[in-house]
Backbone and ligand atoms as CSV (ligand in chain L), in Angstrom:
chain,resi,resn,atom,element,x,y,z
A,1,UNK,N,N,10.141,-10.528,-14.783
A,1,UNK,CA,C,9.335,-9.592,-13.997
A,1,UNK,C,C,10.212,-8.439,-13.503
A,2,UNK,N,N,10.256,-6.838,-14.333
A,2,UNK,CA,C,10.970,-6.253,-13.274
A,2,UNK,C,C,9.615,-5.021,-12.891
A,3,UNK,N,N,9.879,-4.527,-11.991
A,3,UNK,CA,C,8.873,-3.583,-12.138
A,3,UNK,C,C,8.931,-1.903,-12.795
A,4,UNK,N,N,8.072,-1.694,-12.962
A,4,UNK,CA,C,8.082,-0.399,-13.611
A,4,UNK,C,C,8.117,0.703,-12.905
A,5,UNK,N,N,7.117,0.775,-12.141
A,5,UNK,CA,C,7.685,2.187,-11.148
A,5,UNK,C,C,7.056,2.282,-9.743
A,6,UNK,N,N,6.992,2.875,-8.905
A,6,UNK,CA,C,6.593,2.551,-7.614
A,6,UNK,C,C,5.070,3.408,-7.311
A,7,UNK,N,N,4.343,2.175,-7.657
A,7,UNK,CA,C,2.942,2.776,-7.939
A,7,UNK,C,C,2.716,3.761,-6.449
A,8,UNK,N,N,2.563,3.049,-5.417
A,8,UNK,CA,C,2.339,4.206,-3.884
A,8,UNK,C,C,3.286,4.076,-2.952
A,9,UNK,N,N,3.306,4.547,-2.283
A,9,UNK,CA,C,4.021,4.220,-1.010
A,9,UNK,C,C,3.074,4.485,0.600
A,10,UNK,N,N,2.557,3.469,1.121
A,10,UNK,CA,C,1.843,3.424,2.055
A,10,UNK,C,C,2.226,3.945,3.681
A,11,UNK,N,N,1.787,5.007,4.167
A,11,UNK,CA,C,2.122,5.033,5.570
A,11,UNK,C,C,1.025,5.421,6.499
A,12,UNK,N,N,1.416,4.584,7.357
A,12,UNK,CA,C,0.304,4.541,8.436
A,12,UNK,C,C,0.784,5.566,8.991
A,13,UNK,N,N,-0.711,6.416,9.784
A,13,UNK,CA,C,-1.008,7.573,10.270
A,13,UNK,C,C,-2.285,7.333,11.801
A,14,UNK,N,N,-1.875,8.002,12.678
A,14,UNK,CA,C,-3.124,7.908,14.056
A,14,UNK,C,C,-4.095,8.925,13.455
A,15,UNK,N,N,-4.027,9.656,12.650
A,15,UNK,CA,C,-5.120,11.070,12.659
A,15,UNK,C,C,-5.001,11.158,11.039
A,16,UNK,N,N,-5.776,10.461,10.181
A,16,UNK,CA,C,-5.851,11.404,8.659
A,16,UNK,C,C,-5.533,12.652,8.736
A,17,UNK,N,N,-6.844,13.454,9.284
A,17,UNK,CA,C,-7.145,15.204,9.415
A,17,UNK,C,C,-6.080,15.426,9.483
A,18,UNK,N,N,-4.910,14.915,10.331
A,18,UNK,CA,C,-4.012,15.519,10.854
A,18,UNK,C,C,-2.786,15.462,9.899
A,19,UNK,N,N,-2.764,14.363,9.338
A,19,UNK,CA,C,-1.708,13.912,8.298
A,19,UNK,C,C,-1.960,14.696,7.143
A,20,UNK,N,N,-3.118,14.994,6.518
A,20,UNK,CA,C,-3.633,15.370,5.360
A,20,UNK,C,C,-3.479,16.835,5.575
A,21,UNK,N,N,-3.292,17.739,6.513
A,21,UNK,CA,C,-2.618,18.731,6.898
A,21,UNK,C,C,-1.464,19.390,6.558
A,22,UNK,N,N,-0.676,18.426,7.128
A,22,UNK,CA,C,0.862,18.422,7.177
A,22,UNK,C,C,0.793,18.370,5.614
A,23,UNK,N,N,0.423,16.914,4.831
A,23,UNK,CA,C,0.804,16.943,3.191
A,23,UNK,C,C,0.454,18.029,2.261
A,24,UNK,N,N,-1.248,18.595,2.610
A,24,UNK,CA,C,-1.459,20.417,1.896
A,24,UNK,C,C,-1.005,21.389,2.513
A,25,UNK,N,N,-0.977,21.363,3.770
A,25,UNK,CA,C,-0.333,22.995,4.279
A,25,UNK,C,C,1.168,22.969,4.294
A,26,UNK,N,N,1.873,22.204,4.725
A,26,UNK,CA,C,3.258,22.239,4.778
A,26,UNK,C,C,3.967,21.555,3.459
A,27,UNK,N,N,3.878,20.422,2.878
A,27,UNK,CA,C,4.179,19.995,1.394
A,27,UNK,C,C,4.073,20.570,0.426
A,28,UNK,N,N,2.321,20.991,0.212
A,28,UNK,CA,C,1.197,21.623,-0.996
A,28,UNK,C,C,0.976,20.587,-1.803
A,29,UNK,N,N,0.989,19.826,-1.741
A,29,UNK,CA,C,0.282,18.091,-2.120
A,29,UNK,C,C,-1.213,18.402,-2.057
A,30,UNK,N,N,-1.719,17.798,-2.867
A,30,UNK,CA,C,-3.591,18.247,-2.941
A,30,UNK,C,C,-4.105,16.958,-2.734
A,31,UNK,N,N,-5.241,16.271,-1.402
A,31,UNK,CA,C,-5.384,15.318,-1.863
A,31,UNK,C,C,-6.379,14.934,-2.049
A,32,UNK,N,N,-5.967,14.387,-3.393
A,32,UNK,CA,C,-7.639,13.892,-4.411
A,32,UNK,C,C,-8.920,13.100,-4.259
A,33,UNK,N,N,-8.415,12.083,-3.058
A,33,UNK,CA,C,-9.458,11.060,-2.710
A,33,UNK,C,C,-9.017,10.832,-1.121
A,34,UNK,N,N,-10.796,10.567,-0.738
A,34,UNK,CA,C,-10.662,9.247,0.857
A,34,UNK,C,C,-11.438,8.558,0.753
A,35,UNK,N,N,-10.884,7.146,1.069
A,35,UNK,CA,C,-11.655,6.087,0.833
A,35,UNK,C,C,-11.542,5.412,1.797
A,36,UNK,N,N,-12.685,4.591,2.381
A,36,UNK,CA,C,-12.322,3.773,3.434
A,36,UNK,C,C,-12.244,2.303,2.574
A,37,UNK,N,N,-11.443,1.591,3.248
A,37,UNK,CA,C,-11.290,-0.112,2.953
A,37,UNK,C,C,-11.768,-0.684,4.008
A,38,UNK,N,N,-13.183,-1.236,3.853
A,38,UNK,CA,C,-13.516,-2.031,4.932
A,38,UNK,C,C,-12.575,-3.439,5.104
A,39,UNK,N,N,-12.449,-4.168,4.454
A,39,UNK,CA,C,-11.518,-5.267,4.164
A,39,UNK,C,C,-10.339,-5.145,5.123
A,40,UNK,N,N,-9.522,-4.098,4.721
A,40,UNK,CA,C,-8.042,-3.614,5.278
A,40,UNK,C,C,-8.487,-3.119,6.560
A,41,UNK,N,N,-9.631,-2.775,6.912
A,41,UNK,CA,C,-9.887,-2.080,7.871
A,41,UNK,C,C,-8.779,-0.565,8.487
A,42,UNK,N,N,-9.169,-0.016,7.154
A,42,UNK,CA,C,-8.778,1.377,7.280
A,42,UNK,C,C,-9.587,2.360,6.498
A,43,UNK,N,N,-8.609,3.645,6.051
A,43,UNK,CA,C,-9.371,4.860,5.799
A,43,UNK,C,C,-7.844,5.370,5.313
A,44,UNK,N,N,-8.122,5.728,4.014
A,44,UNK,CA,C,-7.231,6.072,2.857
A,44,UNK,C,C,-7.140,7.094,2.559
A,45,UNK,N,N,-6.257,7.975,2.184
A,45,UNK,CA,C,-6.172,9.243,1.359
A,45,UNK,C,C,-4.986,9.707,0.640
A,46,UNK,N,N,-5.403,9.944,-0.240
A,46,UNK,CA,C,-4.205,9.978,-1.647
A,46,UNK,C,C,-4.031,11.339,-2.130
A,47,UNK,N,N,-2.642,11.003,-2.866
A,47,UNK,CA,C,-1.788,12.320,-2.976
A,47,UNK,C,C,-0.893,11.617,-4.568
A,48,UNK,N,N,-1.209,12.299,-5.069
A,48,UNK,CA,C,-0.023,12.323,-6.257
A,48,UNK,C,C,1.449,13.372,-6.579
A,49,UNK,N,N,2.732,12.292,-6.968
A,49,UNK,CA,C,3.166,13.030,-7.025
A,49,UNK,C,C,4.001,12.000,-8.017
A,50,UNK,N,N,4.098,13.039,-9.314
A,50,UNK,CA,C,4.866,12.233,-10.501
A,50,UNK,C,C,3.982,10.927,-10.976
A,51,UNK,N,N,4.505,9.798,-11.185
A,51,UNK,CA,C,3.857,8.912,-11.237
A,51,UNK,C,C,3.698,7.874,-10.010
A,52,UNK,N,N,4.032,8.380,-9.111
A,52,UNK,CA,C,3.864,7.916,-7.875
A,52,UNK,C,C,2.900,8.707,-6.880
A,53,UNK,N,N,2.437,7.725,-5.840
A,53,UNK,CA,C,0.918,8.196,-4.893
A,53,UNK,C,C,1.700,7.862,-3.816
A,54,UNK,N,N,1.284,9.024,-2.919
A,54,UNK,CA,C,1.300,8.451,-1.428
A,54,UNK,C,C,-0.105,7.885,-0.736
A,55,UNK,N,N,0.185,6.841,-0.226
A,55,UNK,CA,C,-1.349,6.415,0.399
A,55,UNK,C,C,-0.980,6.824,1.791
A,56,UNK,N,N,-1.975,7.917,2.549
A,56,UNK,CA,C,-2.006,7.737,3.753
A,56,UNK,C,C,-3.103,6.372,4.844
A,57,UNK,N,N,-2.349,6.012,5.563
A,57,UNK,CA,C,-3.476,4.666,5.700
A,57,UNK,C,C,-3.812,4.915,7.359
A,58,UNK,N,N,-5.002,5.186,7.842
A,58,UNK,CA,C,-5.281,5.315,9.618
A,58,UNK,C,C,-5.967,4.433,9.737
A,59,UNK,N,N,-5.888,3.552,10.802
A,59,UNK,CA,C,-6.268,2.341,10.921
A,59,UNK,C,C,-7.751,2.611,11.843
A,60,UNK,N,N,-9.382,2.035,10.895
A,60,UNK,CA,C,-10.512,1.952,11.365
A,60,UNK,C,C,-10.651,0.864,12.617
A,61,UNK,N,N,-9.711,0.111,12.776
A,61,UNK,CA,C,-9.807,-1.181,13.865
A,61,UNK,C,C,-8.157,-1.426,14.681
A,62,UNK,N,N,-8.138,-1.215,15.655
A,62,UNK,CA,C,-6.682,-1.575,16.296
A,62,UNK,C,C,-6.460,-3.179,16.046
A,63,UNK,N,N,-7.381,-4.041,15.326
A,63,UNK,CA,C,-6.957,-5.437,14.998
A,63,UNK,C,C,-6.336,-5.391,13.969
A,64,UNK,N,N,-6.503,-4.272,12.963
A,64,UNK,CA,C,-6.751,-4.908,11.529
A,64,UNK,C,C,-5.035,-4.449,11.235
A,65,UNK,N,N,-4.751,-4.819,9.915
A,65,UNK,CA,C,-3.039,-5.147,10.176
A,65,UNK,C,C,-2.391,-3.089,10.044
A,66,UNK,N,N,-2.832,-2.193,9.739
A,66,UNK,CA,C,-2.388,-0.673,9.938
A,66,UNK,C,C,-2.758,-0.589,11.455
A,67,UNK,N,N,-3.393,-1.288,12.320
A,67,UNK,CA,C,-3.811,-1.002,13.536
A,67,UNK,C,C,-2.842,-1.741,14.178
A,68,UNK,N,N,-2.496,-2.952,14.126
A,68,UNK,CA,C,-1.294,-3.852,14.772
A,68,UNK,C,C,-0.023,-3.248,14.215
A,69,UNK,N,N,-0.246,-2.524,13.307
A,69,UNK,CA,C,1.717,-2.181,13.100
A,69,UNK,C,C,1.942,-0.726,13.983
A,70,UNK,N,N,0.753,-0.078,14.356
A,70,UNK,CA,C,1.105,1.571,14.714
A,70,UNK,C,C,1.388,0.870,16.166
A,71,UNK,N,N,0.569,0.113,16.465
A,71,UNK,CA,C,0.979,-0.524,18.015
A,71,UNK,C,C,1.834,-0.711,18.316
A,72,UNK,N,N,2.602,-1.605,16.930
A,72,UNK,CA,C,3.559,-2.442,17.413
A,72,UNK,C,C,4.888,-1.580,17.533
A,73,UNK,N,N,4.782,-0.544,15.976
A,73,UNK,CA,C,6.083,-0.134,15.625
A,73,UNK,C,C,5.889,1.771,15.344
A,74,UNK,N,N,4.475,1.854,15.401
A,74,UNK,CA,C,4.649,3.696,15.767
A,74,UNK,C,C,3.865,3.709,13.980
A,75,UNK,N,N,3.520,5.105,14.023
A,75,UNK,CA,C,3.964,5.807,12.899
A,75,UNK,C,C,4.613,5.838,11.878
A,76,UNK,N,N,4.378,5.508,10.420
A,76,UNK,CA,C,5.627,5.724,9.754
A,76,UNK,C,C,5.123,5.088,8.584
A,77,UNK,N,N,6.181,4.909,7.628
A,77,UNK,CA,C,6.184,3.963,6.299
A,77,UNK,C,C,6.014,2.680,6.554
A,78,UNK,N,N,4.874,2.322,6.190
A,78,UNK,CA,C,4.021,1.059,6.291
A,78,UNK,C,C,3.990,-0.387,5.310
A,79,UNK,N,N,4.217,0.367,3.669
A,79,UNK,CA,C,4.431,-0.654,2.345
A,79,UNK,C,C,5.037,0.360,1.510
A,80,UNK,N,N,5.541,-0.351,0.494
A,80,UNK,CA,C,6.066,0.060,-0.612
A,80,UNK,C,C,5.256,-0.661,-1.796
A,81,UNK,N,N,4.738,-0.322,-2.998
A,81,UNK,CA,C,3.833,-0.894,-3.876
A,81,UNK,C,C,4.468,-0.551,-5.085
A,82,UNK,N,N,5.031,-1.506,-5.410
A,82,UNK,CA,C,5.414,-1.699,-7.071
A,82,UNK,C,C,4.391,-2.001,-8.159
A,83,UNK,N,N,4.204,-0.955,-9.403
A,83,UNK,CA,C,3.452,-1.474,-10.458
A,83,UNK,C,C,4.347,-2.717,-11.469
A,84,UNK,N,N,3.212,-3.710,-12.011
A,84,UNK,CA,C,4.129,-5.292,-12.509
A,84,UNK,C,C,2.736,-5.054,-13.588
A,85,UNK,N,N,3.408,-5.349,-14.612
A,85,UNK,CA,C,2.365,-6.010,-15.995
A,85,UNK,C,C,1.923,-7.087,-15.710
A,86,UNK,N,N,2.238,-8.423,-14.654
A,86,UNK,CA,C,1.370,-9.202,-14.640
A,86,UNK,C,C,1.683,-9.452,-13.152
A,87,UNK,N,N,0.241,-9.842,-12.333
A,87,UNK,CA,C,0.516,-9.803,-10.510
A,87,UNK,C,C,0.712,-11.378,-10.959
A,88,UNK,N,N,0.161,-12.213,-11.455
A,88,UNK,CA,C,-0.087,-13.513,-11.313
A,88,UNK,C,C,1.720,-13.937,-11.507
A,89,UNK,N,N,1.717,-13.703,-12.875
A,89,UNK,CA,C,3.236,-14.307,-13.280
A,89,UNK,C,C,4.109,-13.569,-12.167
A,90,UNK,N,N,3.946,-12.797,-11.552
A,90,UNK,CA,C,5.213,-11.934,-10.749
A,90,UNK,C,C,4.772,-12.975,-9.459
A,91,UNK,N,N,3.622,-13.153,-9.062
A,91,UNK,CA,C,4.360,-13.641,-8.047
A,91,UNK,C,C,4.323,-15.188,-8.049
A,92,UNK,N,N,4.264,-15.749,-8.632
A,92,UNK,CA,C,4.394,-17.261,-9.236
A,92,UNK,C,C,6.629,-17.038,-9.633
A,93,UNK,N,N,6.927,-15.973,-9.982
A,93,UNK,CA,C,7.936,-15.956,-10.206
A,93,UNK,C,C,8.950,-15.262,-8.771
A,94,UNK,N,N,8.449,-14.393,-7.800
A,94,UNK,CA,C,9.213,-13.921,-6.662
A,94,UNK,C,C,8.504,-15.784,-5.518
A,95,UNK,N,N,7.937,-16.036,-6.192
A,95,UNK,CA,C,8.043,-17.559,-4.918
A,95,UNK,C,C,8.593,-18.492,-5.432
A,96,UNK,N,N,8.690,-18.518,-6.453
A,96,UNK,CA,C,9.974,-19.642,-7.267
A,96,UNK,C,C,11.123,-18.736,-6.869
A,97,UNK,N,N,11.419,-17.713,-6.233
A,97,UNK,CA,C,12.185,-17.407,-6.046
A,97,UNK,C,C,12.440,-17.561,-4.290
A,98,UNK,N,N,11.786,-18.121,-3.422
A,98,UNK,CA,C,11.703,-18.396,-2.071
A,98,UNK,C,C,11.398,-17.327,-1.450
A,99,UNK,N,N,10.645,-16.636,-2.164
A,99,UNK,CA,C,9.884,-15.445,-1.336
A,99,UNK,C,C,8.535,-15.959,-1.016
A,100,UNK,N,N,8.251,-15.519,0.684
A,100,UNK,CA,C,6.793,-15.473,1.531
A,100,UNK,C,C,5.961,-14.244,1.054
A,101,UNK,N,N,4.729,-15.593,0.336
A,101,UNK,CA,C,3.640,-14.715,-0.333
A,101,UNK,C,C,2.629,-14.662,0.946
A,102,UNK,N,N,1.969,-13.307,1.290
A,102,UNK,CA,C,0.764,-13.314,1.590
A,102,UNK,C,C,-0.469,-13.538,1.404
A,103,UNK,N,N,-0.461,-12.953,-0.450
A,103,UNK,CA,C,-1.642,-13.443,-0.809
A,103,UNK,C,C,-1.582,-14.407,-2.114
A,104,UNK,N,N,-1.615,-15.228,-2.065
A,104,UNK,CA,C,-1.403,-16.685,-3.659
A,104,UNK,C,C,-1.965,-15.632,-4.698
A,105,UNK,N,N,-3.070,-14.863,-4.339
A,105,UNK,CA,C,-3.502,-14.383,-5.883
A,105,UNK,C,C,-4.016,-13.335,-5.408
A,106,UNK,N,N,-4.230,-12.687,-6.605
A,106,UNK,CA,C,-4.875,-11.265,-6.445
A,106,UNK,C,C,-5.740,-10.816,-6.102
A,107,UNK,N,N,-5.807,-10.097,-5.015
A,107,UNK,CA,C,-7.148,-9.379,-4.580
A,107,UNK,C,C,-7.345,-8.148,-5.163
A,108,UNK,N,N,-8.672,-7.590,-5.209
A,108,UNK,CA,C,-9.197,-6.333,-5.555
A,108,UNK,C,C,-8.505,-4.833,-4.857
A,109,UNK,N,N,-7.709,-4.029,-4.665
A,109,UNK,CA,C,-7.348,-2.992,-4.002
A,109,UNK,C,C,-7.873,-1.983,-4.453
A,110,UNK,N,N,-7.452,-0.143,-3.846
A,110,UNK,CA,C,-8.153,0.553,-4.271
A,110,UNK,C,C,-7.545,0.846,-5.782
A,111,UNK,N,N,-8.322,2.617,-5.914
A,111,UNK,CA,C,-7.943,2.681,-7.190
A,111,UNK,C,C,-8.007,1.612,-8.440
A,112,UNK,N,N,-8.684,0.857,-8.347
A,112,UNK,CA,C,-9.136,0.026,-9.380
A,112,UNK,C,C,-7.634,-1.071,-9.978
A,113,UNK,N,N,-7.490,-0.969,-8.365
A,113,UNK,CA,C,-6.307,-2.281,-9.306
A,113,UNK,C,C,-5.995,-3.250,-8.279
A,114,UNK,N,N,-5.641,-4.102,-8.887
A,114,UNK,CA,C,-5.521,-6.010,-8.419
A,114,UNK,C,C,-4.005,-5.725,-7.461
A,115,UNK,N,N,-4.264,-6.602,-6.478
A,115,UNK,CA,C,-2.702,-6.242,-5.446
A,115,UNK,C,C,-2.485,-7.484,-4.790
A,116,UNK,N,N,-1.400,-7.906,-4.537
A,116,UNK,CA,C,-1.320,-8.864,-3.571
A,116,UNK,C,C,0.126,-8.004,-2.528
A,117,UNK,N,N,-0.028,-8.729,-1.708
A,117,UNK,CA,C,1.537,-8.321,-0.717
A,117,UNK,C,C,2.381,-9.709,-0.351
A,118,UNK,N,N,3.579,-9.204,-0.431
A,118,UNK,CA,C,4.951,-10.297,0.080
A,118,UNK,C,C,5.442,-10.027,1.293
A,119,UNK,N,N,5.530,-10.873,2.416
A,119,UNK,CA,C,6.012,-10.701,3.641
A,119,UNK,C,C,7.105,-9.923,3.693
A,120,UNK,N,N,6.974,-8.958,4.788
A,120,UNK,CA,C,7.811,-8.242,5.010
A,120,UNK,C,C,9.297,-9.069,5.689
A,121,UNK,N,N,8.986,-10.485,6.324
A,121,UNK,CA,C,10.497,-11.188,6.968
A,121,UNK,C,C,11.029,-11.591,5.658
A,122,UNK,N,N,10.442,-11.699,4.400
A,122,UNK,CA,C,11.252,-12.330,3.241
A,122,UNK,C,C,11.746,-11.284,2.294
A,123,UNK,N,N,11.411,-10.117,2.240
A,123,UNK,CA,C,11.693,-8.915,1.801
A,123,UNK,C,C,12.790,-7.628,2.744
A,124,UNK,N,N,13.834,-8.103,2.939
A,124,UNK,CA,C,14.259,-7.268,4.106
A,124,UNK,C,C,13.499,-6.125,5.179
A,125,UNK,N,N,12.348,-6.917,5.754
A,125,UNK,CA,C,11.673,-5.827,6.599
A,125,UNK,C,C,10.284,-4.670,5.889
A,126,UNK,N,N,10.499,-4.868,4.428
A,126,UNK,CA,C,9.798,-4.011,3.822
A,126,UNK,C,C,8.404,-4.598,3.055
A,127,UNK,N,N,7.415,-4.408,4.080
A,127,UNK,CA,C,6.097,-4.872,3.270
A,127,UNK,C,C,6.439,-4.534,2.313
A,128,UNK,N,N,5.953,-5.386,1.233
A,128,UNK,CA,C,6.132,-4.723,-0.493
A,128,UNK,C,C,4.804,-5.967,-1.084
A,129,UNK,N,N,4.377,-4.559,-1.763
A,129,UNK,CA,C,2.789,-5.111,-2.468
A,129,UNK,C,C,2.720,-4.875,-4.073
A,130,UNK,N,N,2.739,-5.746,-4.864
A,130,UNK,CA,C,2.015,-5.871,-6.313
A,130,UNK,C,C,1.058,-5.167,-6.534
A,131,UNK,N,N,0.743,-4.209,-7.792
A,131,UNK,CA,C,-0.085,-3.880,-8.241
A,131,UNK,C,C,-0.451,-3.822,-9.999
A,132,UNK,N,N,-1.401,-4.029,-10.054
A,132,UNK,CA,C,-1.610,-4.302,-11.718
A,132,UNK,C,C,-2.988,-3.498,-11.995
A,133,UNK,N,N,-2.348,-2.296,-12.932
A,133,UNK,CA,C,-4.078,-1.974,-13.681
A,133,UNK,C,C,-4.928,-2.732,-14.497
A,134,UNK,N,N,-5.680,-2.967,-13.946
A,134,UNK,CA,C,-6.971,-3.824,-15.100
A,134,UNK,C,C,-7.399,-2.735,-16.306
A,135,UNK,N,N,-7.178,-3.198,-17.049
A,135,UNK,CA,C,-8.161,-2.060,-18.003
A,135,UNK,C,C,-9.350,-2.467,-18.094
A,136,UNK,N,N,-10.266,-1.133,-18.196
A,136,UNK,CA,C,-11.628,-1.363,-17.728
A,136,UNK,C,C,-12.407,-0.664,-19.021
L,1,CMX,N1,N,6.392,-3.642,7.540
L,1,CMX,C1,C,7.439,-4.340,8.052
L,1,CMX,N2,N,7.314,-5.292,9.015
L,1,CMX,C2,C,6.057,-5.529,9.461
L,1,CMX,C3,C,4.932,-4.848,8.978
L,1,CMX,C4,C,5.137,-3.871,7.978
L,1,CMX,N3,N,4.120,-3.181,7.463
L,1,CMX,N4,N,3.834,-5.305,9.605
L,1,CMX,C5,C,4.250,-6.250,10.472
L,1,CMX,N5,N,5.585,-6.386,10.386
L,1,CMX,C6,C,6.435,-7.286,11.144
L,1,CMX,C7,C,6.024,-7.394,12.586
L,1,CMX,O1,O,6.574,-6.334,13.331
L,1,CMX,C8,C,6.582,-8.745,12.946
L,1,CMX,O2,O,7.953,-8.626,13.204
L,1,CMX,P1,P,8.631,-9.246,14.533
L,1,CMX,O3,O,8.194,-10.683,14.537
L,1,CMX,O4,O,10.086,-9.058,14.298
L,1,CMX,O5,O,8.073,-8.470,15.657
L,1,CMX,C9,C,6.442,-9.545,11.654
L,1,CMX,O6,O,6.261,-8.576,10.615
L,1,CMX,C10,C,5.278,-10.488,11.585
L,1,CMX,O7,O,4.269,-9.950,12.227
L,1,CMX,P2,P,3.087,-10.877,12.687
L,1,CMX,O8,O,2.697,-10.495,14.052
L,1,CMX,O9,O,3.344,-12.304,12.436
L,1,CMX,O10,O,2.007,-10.582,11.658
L,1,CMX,P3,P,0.977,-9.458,11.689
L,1,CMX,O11,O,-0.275,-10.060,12.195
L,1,CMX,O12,O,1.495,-8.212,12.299
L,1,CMX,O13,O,0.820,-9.240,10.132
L,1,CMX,C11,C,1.439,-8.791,7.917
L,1,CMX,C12,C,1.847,-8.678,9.375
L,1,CMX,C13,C,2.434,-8.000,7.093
L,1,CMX,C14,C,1.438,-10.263,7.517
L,1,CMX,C15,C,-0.028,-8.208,7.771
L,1,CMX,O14,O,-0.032,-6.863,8.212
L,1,CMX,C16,C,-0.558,-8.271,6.360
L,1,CMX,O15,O,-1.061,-9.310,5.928
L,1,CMX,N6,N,-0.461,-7.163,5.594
L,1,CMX,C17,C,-0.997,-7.109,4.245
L,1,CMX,C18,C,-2.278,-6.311,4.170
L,1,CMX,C19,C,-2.093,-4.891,4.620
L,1,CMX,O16,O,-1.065,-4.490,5.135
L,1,CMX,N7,N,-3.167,-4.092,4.423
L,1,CMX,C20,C,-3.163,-2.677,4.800
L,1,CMX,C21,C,-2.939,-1.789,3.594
L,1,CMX,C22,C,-4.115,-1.854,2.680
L,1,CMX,C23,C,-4.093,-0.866,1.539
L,1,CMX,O17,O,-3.044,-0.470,1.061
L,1,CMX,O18,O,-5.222,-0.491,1.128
């Protein structure tokens, strides 16, 4: 399992409007989509750049886990999301490796692809989330 390239990079934000600002007026980043995740209990908006996305993530619920981290720890870079040819075998293979899985198997994420996440205490501090395109 190595991965291929770093599909997004997730950071939590208090204000989309406000974030999505900063990335077109001051960057010039265009961004293509907002989506809310009821599930995640947030509100998404994406930016491409290369083969990598930034996800901006503002948390719809102060419970839900982008709402407990701005609490806990502010603003900022939230996950890191690696693309893997297979989520199943990768993480059947990073927990044979004594890594803390969050999710045993794959859930549905946006953008049309399967994700799970690995604890951030077993990953030096760095949420880091699986992603796999389904072809459709
Ligand atoms: N990055 C690094 N560390 C984090 C973190 C993050 N994003 N979120 C929480 N932590 C830390 C906490 O600060 C805490 O550290 P300390 O014990 O040293 O204070 C530790 O992880 C455990 O925290 P916890 O209170 O036990 O657990 P939480 O209830 O805060 O949950 C986590 C943390 C990662 C398990 C939870 O947020 C989760 O399951 N995340 C996966 C789903 C997700 O993040 N969805 C949002 C994005 C969705 C999308 O991309 O669409």
């Amino acid at each position: 399992m190595i991965p291929q390239y770093i599909e997004h990079i997730g950071i939590a934000v208090k204000n989309l409007d406000e974030a999505i600002a900063y990335y077109e007026n001051v960057l010039g980043l265009k961004c293509y989509k907002i989506e809310e995740v009821k599930d995640q209990k947030v509100k998404t908006a994406f930016f491409k750049i290369g083969e990598t996305k930034i996800e901006l993530l503002e948390p719809t619920d102060s419970e839900g886990p982008v709402g407990k981290f701005i609490e806990k720890r502010g603003e900022g870079i939230h996950h890191i999301a690696f693309a893997v040819d297979s989520l199943s075998e990768s993480l059947k293979e990073v927990e044979a490796n004594g890594i803390r899985l969050i999710d045993r198997s794959p859930k549905k994420g946006t953008e049309g692809l399967d994700i799970a996440f690995l604890h951030p205490k077993s990953t030096f501090g760095v949420l880091t989330e699986f992603c796999e395109r389904k072809v459709e």
